[in-house]
mmCIF file of the N, C-alpha and C atoms, coordinates in Angstrom:
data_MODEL
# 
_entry.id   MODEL 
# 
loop_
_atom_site.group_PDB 
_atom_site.id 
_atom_site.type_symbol 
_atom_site.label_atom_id 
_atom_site.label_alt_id 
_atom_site.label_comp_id 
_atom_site.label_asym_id 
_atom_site.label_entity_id 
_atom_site.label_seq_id 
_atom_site.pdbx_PDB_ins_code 
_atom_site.Cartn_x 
_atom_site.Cartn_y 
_atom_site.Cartn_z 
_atom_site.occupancy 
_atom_site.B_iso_or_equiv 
_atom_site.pdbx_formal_charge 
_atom_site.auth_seq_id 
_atom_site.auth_comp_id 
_atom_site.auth_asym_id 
_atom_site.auth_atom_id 
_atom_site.pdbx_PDB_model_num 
ATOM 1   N N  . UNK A 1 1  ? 10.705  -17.844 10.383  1.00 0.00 ? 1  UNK A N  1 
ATOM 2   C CA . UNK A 1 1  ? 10.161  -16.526 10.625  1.00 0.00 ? 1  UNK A CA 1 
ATOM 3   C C  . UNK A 1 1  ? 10.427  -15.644 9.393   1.00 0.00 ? 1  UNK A C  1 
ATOM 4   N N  . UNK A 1 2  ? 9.335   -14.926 9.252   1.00 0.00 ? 2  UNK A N  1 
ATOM 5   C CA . UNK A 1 2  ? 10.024  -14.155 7.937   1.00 0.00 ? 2  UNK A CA 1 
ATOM 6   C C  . UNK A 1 2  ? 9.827   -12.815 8.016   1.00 0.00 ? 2  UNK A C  1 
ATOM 7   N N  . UNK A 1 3  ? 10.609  -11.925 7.438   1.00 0.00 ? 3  UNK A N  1 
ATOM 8   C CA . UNK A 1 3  ? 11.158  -10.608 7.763   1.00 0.00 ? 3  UNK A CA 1 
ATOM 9   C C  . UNK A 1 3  ? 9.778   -9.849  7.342   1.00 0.00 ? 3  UNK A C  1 
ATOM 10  N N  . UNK A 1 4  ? 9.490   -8.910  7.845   1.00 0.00 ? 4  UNK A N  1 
ATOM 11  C CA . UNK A 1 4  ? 8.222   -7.836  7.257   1.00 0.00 ? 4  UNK A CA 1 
ATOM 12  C C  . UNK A 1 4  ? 8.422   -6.660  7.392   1.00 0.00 ? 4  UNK A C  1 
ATOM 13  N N  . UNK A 1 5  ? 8.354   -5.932  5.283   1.00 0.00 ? 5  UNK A N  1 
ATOM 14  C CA . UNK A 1 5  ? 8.753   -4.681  5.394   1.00 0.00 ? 5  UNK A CA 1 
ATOM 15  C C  . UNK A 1 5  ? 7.607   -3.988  5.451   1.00 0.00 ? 5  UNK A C  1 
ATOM 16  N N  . UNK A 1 6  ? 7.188   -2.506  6.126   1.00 0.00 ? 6  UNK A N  1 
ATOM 17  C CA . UNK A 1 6  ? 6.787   -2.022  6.229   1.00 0.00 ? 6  UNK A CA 1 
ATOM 18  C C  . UNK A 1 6  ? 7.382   -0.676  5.516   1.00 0.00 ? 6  UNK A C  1 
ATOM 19  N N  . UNK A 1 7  ? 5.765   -0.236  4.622   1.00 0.00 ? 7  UNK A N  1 
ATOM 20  C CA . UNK A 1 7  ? 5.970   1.101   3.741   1.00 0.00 ? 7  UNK A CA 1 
ATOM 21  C C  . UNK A 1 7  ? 4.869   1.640   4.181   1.00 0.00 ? 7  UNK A C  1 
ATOM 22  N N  . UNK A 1 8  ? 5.452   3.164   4.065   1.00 0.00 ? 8  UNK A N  1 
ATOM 23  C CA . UNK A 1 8  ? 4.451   4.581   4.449   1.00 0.00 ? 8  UNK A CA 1 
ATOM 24  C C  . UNK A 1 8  ? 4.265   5.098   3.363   1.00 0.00 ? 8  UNK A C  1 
ATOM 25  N N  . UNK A 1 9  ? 3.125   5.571   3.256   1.00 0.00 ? 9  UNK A N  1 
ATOM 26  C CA . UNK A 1 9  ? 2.738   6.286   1.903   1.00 0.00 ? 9  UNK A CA 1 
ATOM 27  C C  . UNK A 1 9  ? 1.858   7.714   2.575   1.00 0.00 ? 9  UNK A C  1 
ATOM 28  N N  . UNK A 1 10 ? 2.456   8.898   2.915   1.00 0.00 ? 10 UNK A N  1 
ATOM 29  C CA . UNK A 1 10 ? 1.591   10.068  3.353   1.00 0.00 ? 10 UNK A CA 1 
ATOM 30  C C  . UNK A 1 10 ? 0.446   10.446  2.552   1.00 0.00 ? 10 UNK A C  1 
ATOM 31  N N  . UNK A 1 11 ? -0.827  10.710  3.334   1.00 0.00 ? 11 UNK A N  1 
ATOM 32  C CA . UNK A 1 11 ? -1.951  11.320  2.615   1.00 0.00 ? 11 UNK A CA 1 
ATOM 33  C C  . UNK A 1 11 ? -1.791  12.020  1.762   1.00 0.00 ? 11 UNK A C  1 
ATOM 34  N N  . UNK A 1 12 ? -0.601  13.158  2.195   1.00 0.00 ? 12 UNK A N  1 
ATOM 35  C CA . UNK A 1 12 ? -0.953  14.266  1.497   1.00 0.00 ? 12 UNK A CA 1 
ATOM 36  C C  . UNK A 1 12 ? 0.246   13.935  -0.207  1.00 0.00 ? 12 UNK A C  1 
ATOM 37  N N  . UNK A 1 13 ? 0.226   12.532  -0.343  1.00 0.00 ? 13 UNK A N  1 
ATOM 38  C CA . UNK A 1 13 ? 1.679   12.218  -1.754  1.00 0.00 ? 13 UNK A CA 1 
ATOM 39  C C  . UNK A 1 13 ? 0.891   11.087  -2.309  1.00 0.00 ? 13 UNK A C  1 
ATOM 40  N N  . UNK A 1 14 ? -0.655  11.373  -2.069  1.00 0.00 ? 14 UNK A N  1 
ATOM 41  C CA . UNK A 1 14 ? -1.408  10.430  -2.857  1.00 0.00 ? 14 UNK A CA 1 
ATOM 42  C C  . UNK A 1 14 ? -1.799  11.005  -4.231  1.00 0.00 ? 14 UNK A C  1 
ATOM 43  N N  . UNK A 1 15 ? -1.776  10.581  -5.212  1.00 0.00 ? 15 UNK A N  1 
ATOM 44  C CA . UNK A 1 15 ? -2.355  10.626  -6.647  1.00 0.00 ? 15 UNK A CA 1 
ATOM 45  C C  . UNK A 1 15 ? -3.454  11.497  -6.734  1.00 0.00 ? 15 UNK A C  1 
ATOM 46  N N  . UNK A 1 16 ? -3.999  11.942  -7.252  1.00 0.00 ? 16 UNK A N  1 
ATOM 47  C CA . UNK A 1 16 ? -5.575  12.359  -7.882  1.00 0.00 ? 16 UNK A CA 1 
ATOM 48  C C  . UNK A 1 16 ? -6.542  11.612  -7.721  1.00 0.00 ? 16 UNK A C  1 
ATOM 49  N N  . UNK A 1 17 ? -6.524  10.017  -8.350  1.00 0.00 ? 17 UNK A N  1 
ATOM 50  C CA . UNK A 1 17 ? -7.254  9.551   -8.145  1.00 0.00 ? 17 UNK A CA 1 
ATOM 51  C C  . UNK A 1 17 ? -7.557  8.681   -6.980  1.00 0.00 ? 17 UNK A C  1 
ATOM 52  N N  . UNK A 1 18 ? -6.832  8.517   -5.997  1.00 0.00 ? 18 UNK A N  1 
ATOM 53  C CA . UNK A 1 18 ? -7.194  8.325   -4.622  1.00 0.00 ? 18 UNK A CA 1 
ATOM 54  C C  . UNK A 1 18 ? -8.292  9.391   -3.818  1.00 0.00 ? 18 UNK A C  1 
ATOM 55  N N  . UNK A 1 19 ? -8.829  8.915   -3.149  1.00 0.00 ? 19 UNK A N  1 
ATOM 56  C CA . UNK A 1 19 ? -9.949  10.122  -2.574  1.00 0.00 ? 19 UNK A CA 1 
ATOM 57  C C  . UNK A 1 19 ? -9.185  10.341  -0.692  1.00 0.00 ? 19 UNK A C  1 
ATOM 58  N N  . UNK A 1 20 ? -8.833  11.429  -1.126  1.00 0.00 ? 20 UNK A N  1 
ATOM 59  C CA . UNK A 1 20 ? -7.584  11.596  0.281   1.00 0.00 ? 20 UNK A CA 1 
ATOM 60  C C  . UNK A 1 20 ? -8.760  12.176  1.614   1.00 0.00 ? 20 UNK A C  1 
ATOM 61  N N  . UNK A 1 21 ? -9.749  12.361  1.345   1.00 0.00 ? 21 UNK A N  1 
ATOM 62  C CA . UNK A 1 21 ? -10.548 12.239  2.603   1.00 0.00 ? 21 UNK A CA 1 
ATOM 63  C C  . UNK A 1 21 ? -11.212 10.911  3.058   1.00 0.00 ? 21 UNK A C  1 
ATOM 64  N N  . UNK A 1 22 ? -10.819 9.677   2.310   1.00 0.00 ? 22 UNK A N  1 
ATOM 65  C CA . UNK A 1 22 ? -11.409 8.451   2.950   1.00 0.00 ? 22 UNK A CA 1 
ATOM 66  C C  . UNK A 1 22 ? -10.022 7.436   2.810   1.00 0.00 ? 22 UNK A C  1 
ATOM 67  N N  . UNK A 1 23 ? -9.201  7.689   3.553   1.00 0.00 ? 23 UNK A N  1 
ATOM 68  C CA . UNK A 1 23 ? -8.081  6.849   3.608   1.00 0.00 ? 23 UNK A CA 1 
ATOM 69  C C  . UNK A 1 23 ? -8.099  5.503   4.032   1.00 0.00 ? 23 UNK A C  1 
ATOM 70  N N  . UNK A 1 24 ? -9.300  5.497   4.566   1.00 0.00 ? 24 UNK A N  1 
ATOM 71  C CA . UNK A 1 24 ? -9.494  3.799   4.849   1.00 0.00 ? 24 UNK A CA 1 
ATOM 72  C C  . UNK A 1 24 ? -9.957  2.762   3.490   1.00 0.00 ? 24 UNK A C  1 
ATOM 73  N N  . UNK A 1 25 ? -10.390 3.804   2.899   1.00 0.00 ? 25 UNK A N  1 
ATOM 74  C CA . UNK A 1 25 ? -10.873 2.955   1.629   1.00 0.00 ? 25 UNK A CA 1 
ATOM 75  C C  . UNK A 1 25 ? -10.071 3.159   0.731   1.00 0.00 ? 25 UNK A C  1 
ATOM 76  N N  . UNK A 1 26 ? -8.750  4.551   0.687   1.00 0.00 ? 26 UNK A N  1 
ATOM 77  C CA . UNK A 1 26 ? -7.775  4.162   -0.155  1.00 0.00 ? 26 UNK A CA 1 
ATOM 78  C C  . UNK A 1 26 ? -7.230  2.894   0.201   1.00 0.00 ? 26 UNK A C  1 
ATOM 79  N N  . UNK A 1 27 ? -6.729  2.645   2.026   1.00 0.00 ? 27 UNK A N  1 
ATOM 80  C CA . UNK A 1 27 ? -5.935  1.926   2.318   1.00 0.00 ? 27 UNK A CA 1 
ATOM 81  C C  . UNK A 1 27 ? -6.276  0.249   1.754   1.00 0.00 ? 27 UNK A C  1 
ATOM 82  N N  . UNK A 1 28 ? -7.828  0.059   1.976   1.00 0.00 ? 28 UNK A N  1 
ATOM 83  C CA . UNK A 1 28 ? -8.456  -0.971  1.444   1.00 0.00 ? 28 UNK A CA 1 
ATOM 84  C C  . UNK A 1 28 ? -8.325  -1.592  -0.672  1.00 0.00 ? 28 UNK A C  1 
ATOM 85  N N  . UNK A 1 29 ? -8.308  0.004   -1.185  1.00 0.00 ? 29 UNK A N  1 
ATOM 86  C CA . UNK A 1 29 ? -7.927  -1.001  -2.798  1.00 0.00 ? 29 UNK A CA 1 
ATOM 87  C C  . UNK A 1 29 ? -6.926  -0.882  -2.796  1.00 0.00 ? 29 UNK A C  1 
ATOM 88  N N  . UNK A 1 30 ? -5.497  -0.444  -1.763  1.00 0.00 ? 30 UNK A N  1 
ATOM 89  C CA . UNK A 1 30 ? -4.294  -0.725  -2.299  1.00 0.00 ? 30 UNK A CA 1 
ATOM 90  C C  . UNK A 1 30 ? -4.009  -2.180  -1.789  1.00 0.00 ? 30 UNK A C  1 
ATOM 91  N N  . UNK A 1 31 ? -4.656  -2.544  -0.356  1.00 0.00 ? 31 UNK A N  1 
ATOM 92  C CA . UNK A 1 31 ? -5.018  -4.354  -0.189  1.00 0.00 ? 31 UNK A CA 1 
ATOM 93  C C  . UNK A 1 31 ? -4.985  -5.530  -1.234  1.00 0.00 ? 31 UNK A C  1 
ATOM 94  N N  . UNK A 1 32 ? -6.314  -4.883  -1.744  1.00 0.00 ? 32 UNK A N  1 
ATOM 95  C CA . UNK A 1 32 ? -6.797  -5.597  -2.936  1.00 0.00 ? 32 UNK A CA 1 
ATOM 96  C C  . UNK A 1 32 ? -5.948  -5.472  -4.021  1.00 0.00 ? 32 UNK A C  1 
ATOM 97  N N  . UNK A 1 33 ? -5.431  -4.490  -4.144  1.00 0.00 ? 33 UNK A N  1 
ATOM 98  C CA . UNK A 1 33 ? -4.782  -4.409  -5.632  1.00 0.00 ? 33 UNK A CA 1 
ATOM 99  C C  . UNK A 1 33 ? -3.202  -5.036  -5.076  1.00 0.00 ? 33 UNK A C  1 
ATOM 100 N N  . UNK A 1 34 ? -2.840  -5.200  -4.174  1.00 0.00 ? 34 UNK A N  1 
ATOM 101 C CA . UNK A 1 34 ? -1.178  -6.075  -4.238  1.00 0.00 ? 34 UNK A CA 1 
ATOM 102 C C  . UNK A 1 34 ? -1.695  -7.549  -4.001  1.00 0.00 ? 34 UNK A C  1 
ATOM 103 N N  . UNK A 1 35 ? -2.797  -7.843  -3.331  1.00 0.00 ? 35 UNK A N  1 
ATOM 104 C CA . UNK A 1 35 ? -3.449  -9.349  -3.500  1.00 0.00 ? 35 UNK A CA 1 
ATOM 105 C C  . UNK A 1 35 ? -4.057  -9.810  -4.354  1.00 0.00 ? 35 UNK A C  1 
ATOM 106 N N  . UNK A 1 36 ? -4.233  -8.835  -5.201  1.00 0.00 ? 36 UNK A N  1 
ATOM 107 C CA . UNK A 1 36 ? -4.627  -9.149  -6.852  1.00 0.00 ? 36 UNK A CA 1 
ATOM 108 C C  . UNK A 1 36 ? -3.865  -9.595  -7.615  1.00 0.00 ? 36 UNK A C  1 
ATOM 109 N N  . UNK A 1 37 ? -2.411  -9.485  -7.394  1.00 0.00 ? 37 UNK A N  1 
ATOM 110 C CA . UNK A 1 37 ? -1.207  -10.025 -7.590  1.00 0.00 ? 37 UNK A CA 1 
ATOM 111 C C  . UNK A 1 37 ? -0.250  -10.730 -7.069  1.00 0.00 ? 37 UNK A C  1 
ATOM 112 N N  . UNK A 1 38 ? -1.348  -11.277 -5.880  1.00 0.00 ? 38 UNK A N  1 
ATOM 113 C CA . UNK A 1 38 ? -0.702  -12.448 -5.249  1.00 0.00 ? 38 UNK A CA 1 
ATOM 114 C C  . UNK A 1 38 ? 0.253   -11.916 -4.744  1.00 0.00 ? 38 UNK A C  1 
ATOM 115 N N  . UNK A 1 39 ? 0.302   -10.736 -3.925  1.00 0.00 ? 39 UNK A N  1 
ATOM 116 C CA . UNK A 1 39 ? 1.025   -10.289 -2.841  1.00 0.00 ? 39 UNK A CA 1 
ATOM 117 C C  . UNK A 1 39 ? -0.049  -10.434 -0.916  1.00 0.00 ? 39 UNK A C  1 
ATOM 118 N N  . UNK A 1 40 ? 0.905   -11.077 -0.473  1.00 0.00 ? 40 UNK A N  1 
ATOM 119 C CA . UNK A 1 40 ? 0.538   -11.016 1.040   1.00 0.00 ? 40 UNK A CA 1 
ATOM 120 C C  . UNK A 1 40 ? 0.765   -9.595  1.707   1.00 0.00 ? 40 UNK A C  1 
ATOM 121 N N  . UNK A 1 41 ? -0.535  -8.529  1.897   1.00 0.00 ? 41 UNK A N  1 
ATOM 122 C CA . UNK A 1 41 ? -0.227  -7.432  2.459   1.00 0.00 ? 41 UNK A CA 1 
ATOM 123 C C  . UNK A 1 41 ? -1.391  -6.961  3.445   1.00 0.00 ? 41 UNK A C  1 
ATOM 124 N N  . UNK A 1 42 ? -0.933  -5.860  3.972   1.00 0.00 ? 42 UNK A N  1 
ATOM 125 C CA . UNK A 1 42 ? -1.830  -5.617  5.110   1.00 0.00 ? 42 UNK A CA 1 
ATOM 126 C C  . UNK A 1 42 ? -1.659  -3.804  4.822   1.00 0.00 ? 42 UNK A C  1 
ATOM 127 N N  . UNK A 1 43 ? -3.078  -3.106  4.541   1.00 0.00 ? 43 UNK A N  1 
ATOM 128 C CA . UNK A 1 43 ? -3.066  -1.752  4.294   1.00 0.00 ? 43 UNK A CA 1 
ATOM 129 C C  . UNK A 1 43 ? -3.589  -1.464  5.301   1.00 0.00 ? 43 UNK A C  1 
ATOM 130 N N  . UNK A 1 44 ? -3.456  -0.285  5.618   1.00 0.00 ? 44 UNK A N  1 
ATOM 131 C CA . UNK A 1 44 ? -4.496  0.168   6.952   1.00 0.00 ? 44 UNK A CA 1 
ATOM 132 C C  . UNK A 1 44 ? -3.855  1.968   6.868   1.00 0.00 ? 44 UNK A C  1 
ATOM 133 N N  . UNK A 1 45 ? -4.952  2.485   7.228   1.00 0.00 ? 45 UNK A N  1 
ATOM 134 C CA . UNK A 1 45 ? -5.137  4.015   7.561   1.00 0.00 ? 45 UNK A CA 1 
ATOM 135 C C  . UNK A 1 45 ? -4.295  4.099   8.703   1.00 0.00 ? 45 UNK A C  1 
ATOM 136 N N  . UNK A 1 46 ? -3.293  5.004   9.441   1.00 0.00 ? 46 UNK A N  1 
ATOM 137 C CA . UNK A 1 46 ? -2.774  5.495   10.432  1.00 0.00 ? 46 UNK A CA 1 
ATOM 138 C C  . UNK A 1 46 ? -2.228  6.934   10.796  1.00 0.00 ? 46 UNK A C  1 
ATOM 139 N N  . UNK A 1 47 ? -3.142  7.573   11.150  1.00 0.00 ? 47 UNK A N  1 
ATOM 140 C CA . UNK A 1 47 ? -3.629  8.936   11.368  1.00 0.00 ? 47 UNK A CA 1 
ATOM 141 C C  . UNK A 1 47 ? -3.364  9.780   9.738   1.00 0.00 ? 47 UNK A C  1 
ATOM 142 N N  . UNK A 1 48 ? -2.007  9.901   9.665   1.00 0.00 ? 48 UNK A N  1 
ATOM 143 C CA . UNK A 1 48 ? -1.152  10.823  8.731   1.00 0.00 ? 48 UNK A CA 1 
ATOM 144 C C  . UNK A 1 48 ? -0.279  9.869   7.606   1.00 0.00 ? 48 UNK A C  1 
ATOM 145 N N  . UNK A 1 49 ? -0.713  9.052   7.778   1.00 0.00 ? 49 UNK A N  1 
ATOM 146 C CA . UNK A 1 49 ? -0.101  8.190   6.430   1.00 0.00 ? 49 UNK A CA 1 
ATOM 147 C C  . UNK A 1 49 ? -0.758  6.509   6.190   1.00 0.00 ? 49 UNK A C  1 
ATOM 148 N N  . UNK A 1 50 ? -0.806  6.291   5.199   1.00 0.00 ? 50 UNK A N  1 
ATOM 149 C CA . UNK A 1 50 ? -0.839  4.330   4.704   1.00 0.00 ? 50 UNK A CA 1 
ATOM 150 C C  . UNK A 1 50 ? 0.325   3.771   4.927   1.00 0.00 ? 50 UNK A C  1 
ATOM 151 N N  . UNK A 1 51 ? -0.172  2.841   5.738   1.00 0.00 ? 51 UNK A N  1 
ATOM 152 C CA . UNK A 1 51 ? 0.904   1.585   6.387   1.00 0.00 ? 51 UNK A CA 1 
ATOM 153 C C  . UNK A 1 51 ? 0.507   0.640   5.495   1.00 0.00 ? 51 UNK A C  1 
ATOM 154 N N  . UNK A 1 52 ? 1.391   -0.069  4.961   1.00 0.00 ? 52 UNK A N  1 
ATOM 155 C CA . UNK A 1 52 ? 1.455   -1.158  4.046   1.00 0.00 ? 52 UNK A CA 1 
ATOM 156 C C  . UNK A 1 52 ? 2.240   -2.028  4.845   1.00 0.00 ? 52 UNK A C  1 
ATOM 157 N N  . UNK A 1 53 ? 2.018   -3.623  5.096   1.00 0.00 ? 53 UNK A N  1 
ATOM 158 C CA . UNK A 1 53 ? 3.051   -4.186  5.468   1.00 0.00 ? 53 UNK A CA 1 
ATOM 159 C C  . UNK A 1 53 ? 2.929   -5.531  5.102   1.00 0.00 ? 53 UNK A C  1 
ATOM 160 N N  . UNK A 1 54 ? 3.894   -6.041  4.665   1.00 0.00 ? 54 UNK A N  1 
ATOM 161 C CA . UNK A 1 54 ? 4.406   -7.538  3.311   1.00 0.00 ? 54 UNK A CA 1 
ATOM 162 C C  . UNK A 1 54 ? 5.093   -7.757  4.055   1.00 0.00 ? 54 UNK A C  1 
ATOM 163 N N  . UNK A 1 55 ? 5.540   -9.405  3.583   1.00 0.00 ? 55 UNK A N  1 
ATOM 164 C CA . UNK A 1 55 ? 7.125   -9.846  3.589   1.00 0.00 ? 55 UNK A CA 1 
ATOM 165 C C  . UNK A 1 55 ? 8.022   -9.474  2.741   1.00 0.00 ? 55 UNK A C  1 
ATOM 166 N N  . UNK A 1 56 ? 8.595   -9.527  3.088   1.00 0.00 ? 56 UNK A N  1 
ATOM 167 C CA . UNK A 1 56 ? 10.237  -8.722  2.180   1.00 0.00 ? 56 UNK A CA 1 
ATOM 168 C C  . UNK A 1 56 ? 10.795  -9.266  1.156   1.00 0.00 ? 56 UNK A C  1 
ATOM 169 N N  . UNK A 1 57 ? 10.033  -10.700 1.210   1.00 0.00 ? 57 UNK A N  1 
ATOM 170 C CA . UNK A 1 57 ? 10.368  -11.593 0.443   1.00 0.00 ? 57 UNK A CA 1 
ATOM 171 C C  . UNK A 1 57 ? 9.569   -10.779 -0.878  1.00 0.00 ? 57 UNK A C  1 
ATOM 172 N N  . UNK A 1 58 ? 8.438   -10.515 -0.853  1.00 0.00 ? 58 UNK A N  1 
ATOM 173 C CA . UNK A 1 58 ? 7.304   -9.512  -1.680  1.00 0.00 ? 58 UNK A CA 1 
ATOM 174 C C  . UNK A 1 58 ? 8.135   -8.620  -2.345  1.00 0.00 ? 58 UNK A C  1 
ATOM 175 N N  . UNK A 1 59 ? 8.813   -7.429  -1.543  1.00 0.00 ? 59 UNK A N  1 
ATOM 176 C CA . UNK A 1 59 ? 9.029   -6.344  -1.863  1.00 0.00 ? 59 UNK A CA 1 
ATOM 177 C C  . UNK A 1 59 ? 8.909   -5.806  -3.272  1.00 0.00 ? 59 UNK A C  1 
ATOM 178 N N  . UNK A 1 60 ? 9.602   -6.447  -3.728  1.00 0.00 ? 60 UNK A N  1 
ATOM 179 C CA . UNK A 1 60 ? 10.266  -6.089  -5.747  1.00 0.00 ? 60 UNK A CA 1 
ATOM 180 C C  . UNK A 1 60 ? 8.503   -6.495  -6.032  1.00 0.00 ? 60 UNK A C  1 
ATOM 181 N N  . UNK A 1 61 ? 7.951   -7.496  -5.844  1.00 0.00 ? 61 UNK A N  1 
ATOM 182 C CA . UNK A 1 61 ? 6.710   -7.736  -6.419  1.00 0.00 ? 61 UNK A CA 1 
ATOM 183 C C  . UNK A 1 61 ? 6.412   -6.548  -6.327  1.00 0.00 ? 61 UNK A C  1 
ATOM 184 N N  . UNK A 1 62 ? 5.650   -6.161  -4.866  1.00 0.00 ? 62 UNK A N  1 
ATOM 185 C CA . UNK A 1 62 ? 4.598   -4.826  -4.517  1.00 0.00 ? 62 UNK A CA 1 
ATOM 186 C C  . UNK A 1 62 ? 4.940   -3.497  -4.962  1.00 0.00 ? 62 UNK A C  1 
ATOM 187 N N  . UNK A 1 63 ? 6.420   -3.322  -5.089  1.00 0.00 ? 63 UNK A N  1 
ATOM 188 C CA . UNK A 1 63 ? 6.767   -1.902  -5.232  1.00 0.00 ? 63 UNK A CA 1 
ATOM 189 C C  . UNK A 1 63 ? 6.410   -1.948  -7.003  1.00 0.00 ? 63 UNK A C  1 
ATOM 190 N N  . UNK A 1 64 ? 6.360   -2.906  -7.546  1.00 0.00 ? 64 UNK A N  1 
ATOM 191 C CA . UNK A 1 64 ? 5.506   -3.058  -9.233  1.00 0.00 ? 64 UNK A CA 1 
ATOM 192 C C  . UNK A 1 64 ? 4.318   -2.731  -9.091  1.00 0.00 ? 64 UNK A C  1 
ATOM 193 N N  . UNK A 1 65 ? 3.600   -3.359  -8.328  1.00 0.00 ? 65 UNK A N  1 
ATOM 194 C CA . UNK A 1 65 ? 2.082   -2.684  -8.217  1.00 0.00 ? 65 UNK A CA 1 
ATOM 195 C C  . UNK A 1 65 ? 1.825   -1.668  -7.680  1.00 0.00 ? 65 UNK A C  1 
ATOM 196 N N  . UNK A 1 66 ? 2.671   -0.917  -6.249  1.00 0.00 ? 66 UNK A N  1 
ATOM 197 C CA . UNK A 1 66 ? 2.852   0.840   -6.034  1.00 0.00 ? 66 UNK A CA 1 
ATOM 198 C C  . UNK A 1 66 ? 3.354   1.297   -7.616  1.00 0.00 ? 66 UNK A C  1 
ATOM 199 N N  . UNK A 1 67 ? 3.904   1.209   -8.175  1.00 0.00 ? 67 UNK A N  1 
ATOM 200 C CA . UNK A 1 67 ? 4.440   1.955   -9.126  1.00 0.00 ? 67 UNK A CA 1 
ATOM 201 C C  . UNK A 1 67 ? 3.460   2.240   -10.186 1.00 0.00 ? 67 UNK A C  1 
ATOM 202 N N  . UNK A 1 68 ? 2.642   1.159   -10.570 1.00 0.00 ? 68 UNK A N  1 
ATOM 203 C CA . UNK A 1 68 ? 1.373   1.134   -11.313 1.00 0.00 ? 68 UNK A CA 1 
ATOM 204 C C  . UNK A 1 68 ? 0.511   1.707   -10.851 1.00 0.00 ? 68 UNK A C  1 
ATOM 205 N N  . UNK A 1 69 ? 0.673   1.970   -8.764  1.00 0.00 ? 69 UNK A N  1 
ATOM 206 C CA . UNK A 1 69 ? -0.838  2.610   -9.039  1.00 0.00 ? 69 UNK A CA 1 
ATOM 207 C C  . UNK A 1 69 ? -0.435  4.528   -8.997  1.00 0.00 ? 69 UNK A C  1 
ATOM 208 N N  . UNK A 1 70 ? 1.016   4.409   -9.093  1.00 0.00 ? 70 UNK A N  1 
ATOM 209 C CA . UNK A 1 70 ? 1.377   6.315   -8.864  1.00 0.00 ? 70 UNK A CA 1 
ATOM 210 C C  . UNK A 1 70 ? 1.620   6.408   -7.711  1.00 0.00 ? 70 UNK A C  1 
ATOM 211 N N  . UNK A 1 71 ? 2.161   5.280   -6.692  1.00 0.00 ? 71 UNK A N  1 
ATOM 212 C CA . UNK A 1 71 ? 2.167   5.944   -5.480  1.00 0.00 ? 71 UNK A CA 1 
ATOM 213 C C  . UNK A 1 71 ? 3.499   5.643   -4.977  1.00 0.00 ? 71 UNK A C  1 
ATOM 214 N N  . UNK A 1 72 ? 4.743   5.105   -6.112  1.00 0.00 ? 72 UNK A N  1 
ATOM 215 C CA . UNK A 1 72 ? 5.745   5.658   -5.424  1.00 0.00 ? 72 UNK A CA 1 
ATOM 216 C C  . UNK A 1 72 ? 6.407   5.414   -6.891  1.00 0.00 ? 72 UNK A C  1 
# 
């Protein structure tokens, strides 16, 4: 079984270049962009913030590609 961390990223602590009135389609290239790097993740819109959720095993990977994209 393997452990799964889950990260929040609030609408309102998104970048510029995110478009903070379509959070489903932010939530969708931050998908693509940690599986672009061969990270296993799951983005999704949830009311007031982006749910990100990996294995933990990931973590150090993904938080390289959050960091690249400005969002933590």
């Amino acid at each position: 079984m393997t452990a799964i961390t889950t990260i929040r990223i609030d609408h309102d602590a998104l970048p510029h270049q995110f478009d903070r009135l379509r959070p489903d389609a932010v939530a969708e290239a931050i998908e693509v962009a940690l599986r672009d790097d061969g990270i296993t993740a799951e983005a999704s819109d949830v009311i007031s913030h982006i749910k990100i959720e990996l294995p933990t095993t990931q973590l150090a990977a993904a938080s390289a590609v959050l960091a690249d994209l400005q969002l933590i």
